[in-house]
N, CA, C and O atoms as CSV, one atom per row, in Angstrom:
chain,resi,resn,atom,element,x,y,z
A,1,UNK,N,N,0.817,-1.186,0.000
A,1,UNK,CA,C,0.000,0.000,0.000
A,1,UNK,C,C,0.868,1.260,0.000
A,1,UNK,O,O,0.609,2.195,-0.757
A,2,UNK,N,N,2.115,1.285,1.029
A,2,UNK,CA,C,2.755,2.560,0.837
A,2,UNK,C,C,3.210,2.899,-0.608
A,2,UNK,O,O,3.305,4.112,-0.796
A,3,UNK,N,N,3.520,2.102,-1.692
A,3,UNK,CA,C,4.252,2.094,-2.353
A,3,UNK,C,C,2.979,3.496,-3.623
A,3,UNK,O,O,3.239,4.528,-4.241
A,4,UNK,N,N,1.579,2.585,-3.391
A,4,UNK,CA,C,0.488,3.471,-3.535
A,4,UNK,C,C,0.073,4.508,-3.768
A,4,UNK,O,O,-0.577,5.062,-4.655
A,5,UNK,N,N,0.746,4.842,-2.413
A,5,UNK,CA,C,0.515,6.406,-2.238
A,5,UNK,C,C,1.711,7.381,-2.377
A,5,UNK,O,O,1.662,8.466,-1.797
A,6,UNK,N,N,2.603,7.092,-3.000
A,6,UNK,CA,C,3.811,7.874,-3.417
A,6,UNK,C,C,3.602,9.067,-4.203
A,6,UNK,O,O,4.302,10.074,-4.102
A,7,UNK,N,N,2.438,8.909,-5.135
A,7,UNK,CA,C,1.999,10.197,-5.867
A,7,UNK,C,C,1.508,11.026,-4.908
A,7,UNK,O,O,1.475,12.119,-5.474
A,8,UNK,N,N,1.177,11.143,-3.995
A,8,UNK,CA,C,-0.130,12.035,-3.162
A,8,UNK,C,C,0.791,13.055,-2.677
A,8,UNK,O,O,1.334,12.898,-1.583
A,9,UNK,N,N,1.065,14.303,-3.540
A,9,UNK,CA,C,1.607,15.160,-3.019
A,9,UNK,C,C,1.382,16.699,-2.418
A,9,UNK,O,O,2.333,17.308,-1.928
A,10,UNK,N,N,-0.071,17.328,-2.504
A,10,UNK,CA,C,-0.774,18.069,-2.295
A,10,UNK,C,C,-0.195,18.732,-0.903
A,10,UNK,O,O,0.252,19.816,-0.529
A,11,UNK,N,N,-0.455,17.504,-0.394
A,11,UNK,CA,C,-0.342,17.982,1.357
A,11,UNK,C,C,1.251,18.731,1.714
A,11,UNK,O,O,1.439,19.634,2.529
A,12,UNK,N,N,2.068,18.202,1.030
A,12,UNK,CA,C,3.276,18.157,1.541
A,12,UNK,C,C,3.637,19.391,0.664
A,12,UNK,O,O,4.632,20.021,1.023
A,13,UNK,N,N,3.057,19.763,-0.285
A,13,UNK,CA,C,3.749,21.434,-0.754
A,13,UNK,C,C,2.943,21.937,-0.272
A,13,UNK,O,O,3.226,23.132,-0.358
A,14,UNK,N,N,1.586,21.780,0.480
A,14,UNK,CA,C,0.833,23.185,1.092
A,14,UNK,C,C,1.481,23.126,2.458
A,14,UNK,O,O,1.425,24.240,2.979
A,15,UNK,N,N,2.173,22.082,3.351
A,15,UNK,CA,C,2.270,22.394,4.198
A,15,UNK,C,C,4.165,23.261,4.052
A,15,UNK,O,O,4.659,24.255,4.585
A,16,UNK,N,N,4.477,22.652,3.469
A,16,UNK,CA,C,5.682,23.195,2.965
A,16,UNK,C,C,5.231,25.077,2.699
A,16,UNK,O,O,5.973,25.884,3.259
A,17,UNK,N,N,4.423,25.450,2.127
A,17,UNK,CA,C,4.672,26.783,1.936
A,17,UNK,C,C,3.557,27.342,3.313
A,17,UNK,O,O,3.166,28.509,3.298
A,18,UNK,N,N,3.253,26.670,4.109
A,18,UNK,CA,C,2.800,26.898,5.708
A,18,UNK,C,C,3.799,27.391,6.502
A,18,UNK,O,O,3.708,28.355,7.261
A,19,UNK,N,N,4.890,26.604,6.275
A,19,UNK,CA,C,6.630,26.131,7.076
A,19,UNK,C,C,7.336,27.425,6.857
A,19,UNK,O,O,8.078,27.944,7.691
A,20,UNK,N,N,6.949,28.106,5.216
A,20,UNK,CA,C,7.726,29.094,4.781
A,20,UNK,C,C,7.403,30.337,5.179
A,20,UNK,O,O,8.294,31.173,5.330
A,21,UNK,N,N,6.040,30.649,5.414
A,21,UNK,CA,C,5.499,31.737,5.699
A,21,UNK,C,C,5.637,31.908,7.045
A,21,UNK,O,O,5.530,33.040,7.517
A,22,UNK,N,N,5.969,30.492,8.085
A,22,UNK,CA,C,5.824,30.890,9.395
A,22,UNK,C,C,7.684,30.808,10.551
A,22,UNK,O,O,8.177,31.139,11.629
A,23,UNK,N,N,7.954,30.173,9.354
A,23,UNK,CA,C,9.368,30.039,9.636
A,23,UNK,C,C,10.488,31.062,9.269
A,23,UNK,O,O,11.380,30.328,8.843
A,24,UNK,N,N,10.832,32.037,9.213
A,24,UNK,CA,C,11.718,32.962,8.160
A,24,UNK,C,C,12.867,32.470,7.945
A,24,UNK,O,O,13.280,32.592,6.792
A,25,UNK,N,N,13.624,31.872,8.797
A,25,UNK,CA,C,15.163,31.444,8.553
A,25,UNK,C,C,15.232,30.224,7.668
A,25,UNK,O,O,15.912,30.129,6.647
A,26,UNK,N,N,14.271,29.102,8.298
A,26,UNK,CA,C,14.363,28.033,7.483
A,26,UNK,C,C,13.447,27.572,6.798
A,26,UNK,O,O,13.697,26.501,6.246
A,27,UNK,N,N,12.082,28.183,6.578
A,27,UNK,CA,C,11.087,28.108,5.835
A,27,UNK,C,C,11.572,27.793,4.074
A,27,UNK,O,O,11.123,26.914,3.337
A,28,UNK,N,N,12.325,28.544,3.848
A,28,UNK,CA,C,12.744,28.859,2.717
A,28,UNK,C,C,13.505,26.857,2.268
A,28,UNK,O,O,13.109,25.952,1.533
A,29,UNK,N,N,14.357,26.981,2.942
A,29,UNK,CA,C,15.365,25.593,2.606
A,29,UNK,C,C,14.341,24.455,2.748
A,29,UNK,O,O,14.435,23.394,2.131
A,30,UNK,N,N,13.076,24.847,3.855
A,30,UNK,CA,C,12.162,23.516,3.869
A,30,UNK,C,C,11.097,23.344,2.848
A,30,UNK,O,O,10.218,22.483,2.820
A,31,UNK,N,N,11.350,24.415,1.925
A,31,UNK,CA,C,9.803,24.575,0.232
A,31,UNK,C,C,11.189,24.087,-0.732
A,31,UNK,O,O,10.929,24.152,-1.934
A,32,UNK,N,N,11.962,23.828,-0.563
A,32,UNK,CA,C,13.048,23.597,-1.766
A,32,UNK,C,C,13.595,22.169,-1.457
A,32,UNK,O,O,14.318,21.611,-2.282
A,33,UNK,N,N,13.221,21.505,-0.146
A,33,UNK,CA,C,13.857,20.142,0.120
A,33,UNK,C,C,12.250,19.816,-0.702
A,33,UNK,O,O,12.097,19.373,-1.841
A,34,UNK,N,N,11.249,20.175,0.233
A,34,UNK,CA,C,9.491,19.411,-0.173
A,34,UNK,C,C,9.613,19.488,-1.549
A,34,UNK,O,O,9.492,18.313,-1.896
A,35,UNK,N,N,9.817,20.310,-2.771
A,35,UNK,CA,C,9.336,20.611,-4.001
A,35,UNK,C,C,10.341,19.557,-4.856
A,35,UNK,O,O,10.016,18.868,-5.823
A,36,UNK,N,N,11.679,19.647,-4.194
A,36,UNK,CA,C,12.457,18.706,-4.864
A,36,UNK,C,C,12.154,17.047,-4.993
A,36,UNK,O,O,12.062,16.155,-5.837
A,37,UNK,N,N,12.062,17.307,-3.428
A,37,UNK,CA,C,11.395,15.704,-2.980
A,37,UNK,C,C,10.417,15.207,-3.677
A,37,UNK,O,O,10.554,14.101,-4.201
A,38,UNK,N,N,9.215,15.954,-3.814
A,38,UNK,CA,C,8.086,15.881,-4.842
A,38,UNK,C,C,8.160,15.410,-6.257
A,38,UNK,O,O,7.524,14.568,-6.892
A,39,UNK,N,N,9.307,16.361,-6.597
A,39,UNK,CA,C,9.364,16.032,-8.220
A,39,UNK,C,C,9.663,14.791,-8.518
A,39,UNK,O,O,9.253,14.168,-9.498
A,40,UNK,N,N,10.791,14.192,-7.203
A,40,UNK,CA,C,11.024,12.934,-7.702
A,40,UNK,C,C,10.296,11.982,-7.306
A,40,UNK,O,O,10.758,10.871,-7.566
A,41,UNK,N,N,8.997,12.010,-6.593
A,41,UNK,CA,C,7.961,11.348,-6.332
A,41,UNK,C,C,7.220,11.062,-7.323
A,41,UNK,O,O,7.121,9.968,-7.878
A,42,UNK,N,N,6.486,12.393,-7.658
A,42,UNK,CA,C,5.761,12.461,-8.990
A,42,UNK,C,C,6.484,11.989,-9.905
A,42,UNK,O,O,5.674,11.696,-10.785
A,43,UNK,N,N,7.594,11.702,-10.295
A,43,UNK,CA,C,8.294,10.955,-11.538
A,43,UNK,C,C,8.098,9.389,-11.184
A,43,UNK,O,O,7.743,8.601,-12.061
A,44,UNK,N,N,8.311,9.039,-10.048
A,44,UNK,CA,C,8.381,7.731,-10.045
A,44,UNK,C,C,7.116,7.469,-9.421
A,44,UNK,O,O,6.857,6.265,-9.434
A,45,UNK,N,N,6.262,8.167,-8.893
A,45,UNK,CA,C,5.085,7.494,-8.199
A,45,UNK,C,C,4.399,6.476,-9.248
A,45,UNK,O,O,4.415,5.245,-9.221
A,46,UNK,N,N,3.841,7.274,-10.108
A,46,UNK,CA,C,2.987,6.462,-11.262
A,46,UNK,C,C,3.636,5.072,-11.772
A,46,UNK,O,O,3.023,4.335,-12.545
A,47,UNK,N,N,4.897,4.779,-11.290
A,47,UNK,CA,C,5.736,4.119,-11.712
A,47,UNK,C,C,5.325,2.561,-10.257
A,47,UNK,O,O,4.980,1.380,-10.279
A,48,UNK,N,N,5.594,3.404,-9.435
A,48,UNK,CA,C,5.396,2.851,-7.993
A,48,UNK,C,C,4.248,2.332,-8.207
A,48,UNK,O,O,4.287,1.231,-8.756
A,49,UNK,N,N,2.982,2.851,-7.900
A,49,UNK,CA,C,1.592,2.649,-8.070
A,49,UNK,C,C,1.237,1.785,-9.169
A,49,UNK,O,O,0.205,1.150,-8.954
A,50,UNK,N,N,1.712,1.603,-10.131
A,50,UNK,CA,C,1.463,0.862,-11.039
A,50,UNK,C,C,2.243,-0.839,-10.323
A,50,UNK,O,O,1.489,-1.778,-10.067
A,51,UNK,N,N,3.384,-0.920,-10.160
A,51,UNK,CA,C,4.266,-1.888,-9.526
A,51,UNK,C,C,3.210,-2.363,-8.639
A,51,UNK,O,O,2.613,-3.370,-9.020
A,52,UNK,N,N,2.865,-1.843,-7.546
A,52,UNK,CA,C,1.855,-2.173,-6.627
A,52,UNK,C,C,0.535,-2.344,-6.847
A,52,UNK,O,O,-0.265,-2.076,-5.951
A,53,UNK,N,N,0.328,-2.580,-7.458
A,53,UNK,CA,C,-1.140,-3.008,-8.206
A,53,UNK,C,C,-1.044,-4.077,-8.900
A,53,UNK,O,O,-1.852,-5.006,-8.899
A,54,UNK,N,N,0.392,-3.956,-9.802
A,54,UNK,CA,C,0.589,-5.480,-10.243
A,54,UNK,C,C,0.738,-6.736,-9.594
A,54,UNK,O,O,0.252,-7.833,-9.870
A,55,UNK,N,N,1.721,-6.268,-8.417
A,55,UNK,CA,C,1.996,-7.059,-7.183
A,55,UNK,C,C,1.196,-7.585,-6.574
A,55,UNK,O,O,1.393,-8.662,-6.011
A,56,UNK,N,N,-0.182,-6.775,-6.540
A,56,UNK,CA,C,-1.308,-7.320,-5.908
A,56,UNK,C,C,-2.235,-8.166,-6.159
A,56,UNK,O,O,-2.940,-8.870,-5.435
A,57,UNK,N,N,-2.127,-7.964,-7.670
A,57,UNK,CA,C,-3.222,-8.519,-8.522
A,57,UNK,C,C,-4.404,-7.886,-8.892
A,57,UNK,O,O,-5.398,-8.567,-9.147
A,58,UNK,N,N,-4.433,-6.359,-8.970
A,58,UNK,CA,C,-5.331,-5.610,-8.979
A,58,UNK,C,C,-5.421,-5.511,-10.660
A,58,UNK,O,O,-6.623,-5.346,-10.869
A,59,UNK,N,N,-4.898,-5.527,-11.634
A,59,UNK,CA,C,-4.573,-5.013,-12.968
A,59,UNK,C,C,-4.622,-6.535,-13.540
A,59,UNK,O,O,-4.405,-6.754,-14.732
């Protein structure tokens, strides 16, 4: 199931630009780790999610 939910990234750049607005020093370095992190989620999630569905026998 974790493997699943690897695309679901919504939460983690809104809270990321939450972090930025309320943090000043390190807000900034914590929207540029989340956005990076993301991208390479979203590249491989669909990738993931698909794997895990096969695995399961869902497809």
């Amino acid at each position: 199931m974790g493997l699943a939910l690897m695309a679901q990234a919504g939460i983690a750049i809104g809270l990321a630009m939450m972090a930025k607005a309320s943090l000043p020093h390190t807000g900034r370095a914590i929207l540029n780790t989340i956005i990076a992190t993301t991208v390479i989620y979203e590249i491989f999630g669909s990738v993931a999610t698909r794997y895990a569905l096969l695995k399961d026998k869902n497809i």
